[in-house]
C-alpha positions in Angstrom: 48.5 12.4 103.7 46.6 12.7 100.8 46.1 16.3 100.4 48.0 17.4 97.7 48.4 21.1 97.4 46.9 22.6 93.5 50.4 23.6 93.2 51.9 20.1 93.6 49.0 18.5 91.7 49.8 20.8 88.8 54.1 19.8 88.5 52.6 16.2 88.7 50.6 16.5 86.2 53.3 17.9 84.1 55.8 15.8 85.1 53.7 12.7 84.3 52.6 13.4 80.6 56.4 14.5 80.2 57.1 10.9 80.9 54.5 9.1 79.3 55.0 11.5 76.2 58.8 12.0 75.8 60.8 9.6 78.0 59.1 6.1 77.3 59.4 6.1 74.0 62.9 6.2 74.4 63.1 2.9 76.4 63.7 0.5 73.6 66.9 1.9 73.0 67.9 1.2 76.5 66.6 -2.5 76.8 68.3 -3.0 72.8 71.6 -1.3 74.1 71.5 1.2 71.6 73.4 3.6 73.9 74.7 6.3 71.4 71.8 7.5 69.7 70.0 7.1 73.2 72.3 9.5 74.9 72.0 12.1 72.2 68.0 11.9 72.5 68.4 12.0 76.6 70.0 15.1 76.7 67.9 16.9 74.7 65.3 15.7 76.8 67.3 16.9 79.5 67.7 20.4 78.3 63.8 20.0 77.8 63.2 19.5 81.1 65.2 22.1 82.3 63.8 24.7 80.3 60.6 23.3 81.6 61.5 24.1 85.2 61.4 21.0 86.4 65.4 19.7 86.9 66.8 19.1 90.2 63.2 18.1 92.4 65.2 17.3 95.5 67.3 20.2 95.3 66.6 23.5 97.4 66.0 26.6 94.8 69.1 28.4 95.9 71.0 25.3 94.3 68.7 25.9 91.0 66.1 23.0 92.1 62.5 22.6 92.6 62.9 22.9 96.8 60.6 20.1 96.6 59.8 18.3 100.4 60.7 14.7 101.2 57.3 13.8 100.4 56.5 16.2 97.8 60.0 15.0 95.8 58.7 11.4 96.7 55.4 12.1 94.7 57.5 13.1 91.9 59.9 9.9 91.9 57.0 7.7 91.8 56.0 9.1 89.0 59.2 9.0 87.5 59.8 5.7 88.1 57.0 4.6 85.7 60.2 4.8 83.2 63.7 3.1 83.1 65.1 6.6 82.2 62.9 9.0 84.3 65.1 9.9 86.8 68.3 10.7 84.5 66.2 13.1 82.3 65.4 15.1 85.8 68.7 15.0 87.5 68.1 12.9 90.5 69.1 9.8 89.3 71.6 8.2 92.1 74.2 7.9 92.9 74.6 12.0 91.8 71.4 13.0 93.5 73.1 11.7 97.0 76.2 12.9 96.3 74.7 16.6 95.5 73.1 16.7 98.7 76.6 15.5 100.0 78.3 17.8 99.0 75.9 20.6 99.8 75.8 20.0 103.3 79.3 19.1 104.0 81.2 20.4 100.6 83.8 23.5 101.4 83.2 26.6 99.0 86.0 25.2 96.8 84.6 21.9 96.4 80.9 23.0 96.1 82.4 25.2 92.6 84.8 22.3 91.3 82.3 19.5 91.7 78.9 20.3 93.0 77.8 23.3 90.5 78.7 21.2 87.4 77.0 18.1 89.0 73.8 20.4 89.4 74.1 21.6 85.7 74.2 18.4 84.3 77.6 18.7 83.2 79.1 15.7 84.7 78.3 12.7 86.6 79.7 11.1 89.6 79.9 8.0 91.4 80.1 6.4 95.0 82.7 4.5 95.9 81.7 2.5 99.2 81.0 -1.3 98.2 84.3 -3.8 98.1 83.8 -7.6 96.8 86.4 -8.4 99.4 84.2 -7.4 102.1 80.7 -7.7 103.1 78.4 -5.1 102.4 76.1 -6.0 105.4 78.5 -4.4 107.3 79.7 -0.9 106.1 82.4 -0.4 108.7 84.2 -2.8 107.9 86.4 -2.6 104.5 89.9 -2.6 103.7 91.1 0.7 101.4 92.9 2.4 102.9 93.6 6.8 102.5 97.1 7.4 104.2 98.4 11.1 105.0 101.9 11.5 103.0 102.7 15.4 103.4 99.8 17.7 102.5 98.2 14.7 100.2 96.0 11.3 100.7 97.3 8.1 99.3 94.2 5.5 98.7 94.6 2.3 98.1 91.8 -0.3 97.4 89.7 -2.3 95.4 85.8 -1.1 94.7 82.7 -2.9 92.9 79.7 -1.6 92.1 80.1 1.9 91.9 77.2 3.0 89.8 77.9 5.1 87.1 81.5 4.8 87.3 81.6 4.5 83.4 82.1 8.2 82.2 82.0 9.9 85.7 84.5 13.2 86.5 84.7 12.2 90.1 84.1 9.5 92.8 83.5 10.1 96.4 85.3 7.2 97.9 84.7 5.9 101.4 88.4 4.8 103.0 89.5 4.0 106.0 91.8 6.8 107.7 91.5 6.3 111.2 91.9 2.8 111.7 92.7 2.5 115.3 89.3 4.7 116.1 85.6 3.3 116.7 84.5 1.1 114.1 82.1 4.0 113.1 84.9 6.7 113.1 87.5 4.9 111.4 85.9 5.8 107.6 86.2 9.2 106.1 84.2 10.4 102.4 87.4 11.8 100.0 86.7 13.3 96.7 88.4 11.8 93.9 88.6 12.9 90.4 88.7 9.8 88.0 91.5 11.4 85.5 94.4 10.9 88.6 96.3 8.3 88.3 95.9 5.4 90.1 92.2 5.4 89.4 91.5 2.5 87.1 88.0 1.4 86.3 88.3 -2.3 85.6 85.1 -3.1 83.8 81.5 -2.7 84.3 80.7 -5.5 86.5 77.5 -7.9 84.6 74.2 -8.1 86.0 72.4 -11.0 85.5 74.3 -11.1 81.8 74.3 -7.4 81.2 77.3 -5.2 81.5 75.5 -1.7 80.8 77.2 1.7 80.1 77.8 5.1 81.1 75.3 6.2 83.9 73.4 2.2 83.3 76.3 0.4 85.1 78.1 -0.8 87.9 81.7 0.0 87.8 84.3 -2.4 89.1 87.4 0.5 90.7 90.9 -0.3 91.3 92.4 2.7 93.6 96.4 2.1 93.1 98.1 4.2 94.9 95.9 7.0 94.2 96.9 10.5 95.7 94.3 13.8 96.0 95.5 16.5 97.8 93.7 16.7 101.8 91.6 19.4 100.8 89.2 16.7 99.1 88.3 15.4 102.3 84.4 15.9 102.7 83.7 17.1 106.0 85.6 15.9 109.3 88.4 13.2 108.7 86.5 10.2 111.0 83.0 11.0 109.9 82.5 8.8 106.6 80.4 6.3 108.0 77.9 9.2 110.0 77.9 11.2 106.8 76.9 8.1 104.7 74.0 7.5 107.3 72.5 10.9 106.9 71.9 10.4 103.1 70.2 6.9 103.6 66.7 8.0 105.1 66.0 10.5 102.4 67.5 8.2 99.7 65.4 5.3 101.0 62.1 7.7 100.6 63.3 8.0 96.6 64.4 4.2 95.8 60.6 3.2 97.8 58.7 6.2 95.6 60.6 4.9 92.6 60.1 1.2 93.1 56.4 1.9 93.6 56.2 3.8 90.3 57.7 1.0 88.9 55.0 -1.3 90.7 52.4 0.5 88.7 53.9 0.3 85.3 54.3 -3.4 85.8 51.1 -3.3 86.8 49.7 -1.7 84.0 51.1 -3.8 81.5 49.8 -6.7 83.5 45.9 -5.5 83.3 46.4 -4.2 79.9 47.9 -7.2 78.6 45.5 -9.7 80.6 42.4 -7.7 79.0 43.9 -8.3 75.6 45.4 -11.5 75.5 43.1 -14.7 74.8 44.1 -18.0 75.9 41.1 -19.2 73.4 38.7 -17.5 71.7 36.6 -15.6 73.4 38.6 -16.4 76.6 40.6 -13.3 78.0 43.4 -14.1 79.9 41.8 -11.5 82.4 39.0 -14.6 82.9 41.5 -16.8 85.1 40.9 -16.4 88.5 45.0 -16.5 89.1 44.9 -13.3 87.2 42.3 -11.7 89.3 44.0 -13.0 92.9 47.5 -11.4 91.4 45.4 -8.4 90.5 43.8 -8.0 94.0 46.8 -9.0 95.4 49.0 -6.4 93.7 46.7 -3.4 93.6 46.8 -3.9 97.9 50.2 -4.1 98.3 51.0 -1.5 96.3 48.3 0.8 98.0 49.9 -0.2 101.2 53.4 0.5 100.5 52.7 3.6 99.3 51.0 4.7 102.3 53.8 3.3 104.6 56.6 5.6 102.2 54.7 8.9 102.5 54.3 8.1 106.1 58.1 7.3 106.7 58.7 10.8 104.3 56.2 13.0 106.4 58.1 11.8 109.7 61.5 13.0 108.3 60.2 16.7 106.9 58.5 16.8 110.4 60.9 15.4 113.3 64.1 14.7 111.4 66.0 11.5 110.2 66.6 9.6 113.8 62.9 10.1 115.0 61.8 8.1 111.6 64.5 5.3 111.7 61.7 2.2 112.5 59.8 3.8 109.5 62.9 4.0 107.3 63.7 0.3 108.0 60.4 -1.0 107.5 59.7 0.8 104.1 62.8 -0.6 103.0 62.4 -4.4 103.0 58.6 -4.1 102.7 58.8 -2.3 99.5 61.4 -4.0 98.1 59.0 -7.5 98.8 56.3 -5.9 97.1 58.3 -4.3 94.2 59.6 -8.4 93.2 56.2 -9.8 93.9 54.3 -7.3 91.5 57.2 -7.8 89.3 56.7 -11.7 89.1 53.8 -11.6 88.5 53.5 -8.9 85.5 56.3 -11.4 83.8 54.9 -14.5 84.6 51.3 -12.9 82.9 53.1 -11.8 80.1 54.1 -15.6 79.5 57.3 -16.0 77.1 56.5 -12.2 76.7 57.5 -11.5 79.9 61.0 -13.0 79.2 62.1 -10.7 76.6 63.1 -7.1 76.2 59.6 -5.8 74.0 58.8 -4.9 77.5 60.5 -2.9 80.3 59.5 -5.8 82.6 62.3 -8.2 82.1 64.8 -5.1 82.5 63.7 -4.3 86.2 63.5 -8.3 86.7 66.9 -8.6 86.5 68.4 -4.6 88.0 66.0 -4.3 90.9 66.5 -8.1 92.6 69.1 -5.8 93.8 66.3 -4.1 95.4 66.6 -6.7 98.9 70.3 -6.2 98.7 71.5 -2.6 98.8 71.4 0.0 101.0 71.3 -2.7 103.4 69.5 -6.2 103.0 66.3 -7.4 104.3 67.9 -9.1 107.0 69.3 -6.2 108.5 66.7 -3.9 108.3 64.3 -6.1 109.8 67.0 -7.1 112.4 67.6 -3.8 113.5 64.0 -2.4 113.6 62.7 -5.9 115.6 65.5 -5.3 117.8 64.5 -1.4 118.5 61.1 -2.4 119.0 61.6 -5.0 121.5 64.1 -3.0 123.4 60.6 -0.4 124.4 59.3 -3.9 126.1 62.9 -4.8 128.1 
């Protein structure tokens, strides 16, 4: 699991000095919401990293990405996810990097020119339009806009929150109910929606724990008023939203748990650094107390083990596919998660009054990746459904 080819070690060596060289110094910018001068600065990173060769990890080569493995693309987000703006400068950052690999497995030629080759070039961004606040998102097959045939066009009606990255995207891939008399997991189907049609009205960024964000940083509150797109935006077969959804959840999972982790080691960076450093009297490091040392111990473990558990989960998929690795898939999920908001914790509560402020990245992720237990399914769920397999092999 460890055996990383020179090949591999050499783009993650690259990749990490990028970050630590070009892309962190960017953060204060983000955490002071200084978002016009920092989107000016991103893109020429961006067009640095492309020139670079290293845009699009998780995309195969004939798309123009890396053709990066699961687990060699996992490596990779890890490292990214050292920064708040890692994944953005590469072109994986979600919701677009799910929706690319959407669109290139079920996207028809026309929709793969229109949508998915800008996408890849960094042209445009996209969102997903799944989550409603009238409905819970524990349970995906059940929502209540609606995509009604009218001639050779869909009519979509609804109400959508946090659609990430709503603010300044061309298009939306919206989950709506078409079939509604079918199986509750056939009744959804995935329709393309370009934001400039009207009908499509994007409320507001929805606040986070007091911050509203912009562009890409966001969470975009959609009204869908009588929105009509011609049936040709349908992505794949009418009926097969929620299956379609499912397939982009395993691999996505591998990135959010590689991304957390990186995260985890940032945090816990600052923590050592800032334990070494800081003297709660003279001579006295803070590094001294042995509640530094347990959180130390305790964090350097955890992360360890998560890490493991991902890589495993990721080798599983590459190897036997999606549906053999579910358990693993679960499991990574709410484990990670725990650890990612433990680590987290404690980095802030080290950094004192510090930690509360914006000087450091750590109060950011505090706030966006509590989220963390939430989406994508919430602890309860996943550890639900994965007790529930595994006690089904004893029945």
């Amino acid at each position: 699991m460890n055996d990383i080819s020179p090949e591999l070690r050499m783009i993650l060596s690259t990749i990490r000095e990028f970050v630590q060289e070009e892309i962190i110094p960017l953060e204060p910018l983000l955490l002071n919401h200084e978002y016009n001068p920092l989107m000016a600065q991103l893109q020429e990173k961006r067009d640095k990293a492309h020139s670079l060769g290293l845009w699009l990890p998780q995309i195969p080569q004939e798309y123009g990405g890396m053709g990066l493995t699961l687990v060699e693309h996992g490596r990779v987000s890890e490292i990214l996810g050292r920064s708040l703006l890692g994944h953005y400068v590469f072109n994986c950052q979600a919701p677009d990097a799910g929706n690319m690999e959407i669109l290139i497995e079920h996207g028809t030629p026309e929709q793969k020119e229109t949508y998915l080759m800008p996408l890849l070039r960094g042209e445009i961004r996209s969102c997903f339009s799944m989550t409603e606040p009238e409905n819970p998102g524990s349970n995906p097959t059940w929502m209540s806009t609606k995509a009604v045939k009218e001639g050779s066009d869909y009519v979509i009606t609804g109400h959508k929150w946090f659609s990430t990255a709503a603010d300044g995207a061309t298009f939306a891939i919206v989950m709506a109910i078409t079939n509604p008399t079918a199986a509750k997991h056939e009744r959804a189907s995935q329709i393309i929606v370009p934001t400039a049609v009207p009908g499509f009205r994007l409320v507001r960024n929805t606040s986070v724990m007091g911050e509203r964000g912009m562009g890409w940083a966001s969470h975009g509150e959609i009204m869908y008023d009588g929105v009509r797109v011609p049936q040709t935006n349908l992505l794949g077969p009418e009926g097969a939203g929620f299956a379609i959804a499912q397939e982009r959840l395993g691999p996505g999972r591998i990135h959010h748990c590689m991304r957390w982790i990186g995260i985890c080691e940032r945090a816990f960076d600052l923590m050592c650094a800032h334990a070494v450093r800081r003297e709660v009297a003279p001579g006295r490091p803070l590094a001294e107390q042995q509640t530094i040392q347990n959180w130390v111990a305790e964090s350097r473990a955890e992360i360890n083990a998560a890490r493991l558990m991902v890589l495993d989960a990721a080798y599983k998929i590459d190897a036997q596919g999606q549906y053999a690795a579910r358990d693993e898939v679960s499991l990574i999920k709410f484990y990670v998660a725990g650890v990612l908001q433990r680590v987290l914790d404690r980095a802030l509560q080290a950094h004192g009054a510090l930690g509360m402020t914006d000087e450091t990245p750590i109060a950011y992720w505090y706030r966006h990746e509590r989220a963390a237990r939430i989406y994508d399914g919430p602890d309860e769920v996943h550890k639900r459904s994965v007790a529930r397999r595994i006690l089904q092999r004893y029945a």
